[in-house]
C-alpha positions as CSV (number, residue, x, y, z in Angstrom):
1,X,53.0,-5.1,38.9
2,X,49.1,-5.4,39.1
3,X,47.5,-7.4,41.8
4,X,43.8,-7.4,42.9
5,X,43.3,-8.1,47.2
6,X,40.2,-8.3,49.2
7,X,39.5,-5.5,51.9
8,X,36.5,-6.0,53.7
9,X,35.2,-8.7,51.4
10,X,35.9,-5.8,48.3
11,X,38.5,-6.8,45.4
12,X,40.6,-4.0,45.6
13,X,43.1,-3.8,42.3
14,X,46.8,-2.6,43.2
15,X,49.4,-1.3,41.2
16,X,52.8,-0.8,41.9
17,X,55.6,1.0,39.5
18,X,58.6,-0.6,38.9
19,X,59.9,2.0,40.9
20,X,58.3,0.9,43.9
21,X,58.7,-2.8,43.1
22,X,62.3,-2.3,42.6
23,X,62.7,-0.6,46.8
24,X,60.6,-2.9,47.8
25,X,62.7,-5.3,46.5
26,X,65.2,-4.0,49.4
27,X,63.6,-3.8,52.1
28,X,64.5,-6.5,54.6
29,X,61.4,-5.7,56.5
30,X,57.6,-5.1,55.2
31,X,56.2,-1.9,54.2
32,X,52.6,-0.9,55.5
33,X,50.5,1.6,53.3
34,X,47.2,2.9,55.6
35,X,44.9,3.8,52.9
36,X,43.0,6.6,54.6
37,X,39.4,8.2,54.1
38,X,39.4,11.0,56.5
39,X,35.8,12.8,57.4
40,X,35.2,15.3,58.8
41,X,35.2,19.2,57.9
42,X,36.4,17.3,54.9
43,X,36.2,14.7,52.8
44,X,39.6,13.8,51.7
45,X,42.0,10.8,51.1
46,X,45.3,9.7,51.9
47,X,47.8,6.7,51.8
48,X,50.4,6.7,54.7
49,X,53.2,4.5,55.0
50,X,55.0,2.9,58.2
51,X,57.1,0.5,59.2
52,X,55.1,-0.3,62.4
53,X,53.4,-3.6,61.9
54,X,49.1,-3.6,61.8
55,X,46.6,-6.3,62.6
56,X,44.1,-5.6,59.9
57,X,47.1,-5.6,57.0
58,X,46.4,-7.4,54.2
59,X,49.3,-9.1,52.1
60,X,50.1,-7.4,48.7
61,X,53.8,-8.6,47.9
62,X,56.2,-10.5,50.7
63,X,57.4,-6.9,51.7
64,X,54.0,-4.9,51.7
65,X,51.4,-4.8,53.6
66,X,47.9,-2.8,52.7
67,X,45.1,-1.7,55.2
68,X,42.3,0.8,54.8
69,X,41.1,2.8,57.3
70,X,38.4,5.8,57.5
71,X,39.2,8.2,59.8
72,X,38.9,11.7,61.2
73,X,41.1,14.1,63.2
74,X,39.3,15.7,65.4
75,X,41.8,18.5,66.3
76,X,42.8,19.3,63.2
77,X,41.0,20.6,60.0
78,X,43.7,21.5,57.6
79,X,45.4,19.7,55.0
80,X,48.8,21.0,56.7
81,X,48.0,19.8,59.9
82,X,46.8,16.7,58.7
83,X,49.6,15.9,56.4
84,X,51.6,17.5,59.3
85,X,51.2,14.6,61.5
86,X,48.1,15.1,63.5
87,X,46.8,12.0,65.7
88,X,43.6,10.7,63.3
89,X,40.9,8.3,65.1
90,X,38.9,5.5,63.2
91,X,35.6,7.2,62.0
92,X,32.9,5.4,63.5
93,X,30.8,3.5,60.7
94,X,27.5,2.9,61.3
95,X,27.2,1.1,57.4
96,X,30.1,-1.7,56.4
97,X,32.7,-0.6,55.5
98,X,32.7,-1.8,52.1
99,X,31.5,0.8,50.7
100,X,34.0,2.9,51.5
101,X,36.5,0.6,50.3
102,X,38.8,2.4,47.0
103,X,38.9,0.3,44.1
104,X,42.2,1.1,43.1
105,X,45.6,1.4,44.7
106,X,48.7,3.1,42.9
107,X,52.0,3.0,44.8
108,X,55.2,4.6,43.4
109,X,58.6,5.2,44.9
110,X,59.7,8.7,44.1
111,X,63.0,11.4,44.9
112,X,63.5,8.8,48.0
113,X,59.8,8.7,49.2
114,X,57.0,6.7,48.7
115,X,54.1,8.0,46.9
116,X,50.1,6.4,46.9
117,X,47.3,7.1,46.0
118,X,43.3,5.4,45.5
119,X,40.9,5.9,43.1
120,X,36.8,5.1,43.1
121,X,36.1,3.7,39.7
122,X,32.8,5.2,38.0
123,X,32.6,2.2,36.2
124,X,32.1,0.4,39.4
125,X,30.0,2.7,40.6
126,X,27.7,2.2,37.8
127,X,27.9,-1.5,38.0
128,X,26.7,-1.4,41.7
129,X,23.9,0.7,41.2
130,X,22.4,-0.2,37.6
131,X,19.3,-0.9,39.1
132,X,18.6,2.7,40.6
133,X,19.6,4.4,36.8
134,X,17.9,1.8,35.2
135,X,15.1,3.6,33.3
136,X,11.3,3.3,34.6
């Protein structure tokens, strides 16, 4: 399935496997993905999921729920101890957060786990900025 949502005013296209439509399809309770850019002695990206309900959640499906988030983990500057559970904080923007928003969300269900990932598109990219690679 292929759905497009709007996260801070952004269209942001999701897809979801069949896999991941077909658990979702038995949950009895919504599933929230936290898409996250983390900053910090990194640039990286991750999409947690949780049961535990979230204000800023935007409807994808009846049973999921997407929010994007950037953060950074101030005690923590590995990818082990970040994907180990550290405690992450919202990075404090000081543009919109707009910008920052992924274009593209792919969920899977895999081996008993969910699976996500987000994409920037170059396409997009280019679209947005035409006018400074426009030739002079």
């Amino acid at each position: 399935m292929n759905t497009t949502i709007q996260l801070y005013g952004k269209p942001v296209r999701v897809e979801l496997t069949a896999a991941a439509e077909h658990a979702l399809a038995k949950r009895t309770v919504p599933l929230f993905a936290e898409v996250q850019l983390i900053f910090g002695c990194m640039v990286a990206k991750r999409v947690w999921f949780r049961d535990a309900a979230n204000e800023n959640a935007v409807p994808v499906t009846p049973m999921l729920r997407l929010w994007f988030r950037p953060a950074r983990y101030q005690k923590a500057c590995s990818f082990d101890d970040i994907d180990g559970g550290a405690v992450a904080s919202d990075f404090p923007m000081v543009v919109d957060r707009k910008g920052f928003v992924p274009d593209l969300v792919r969920i899977d269900y895999r081996a008993g786990k969910w699976v996500g990932d987000f994409t920037y598109s170059l396409d997009v990219y280019r679209e947005r900025n035409a006018a400074l690679e426009a030739p002079r």
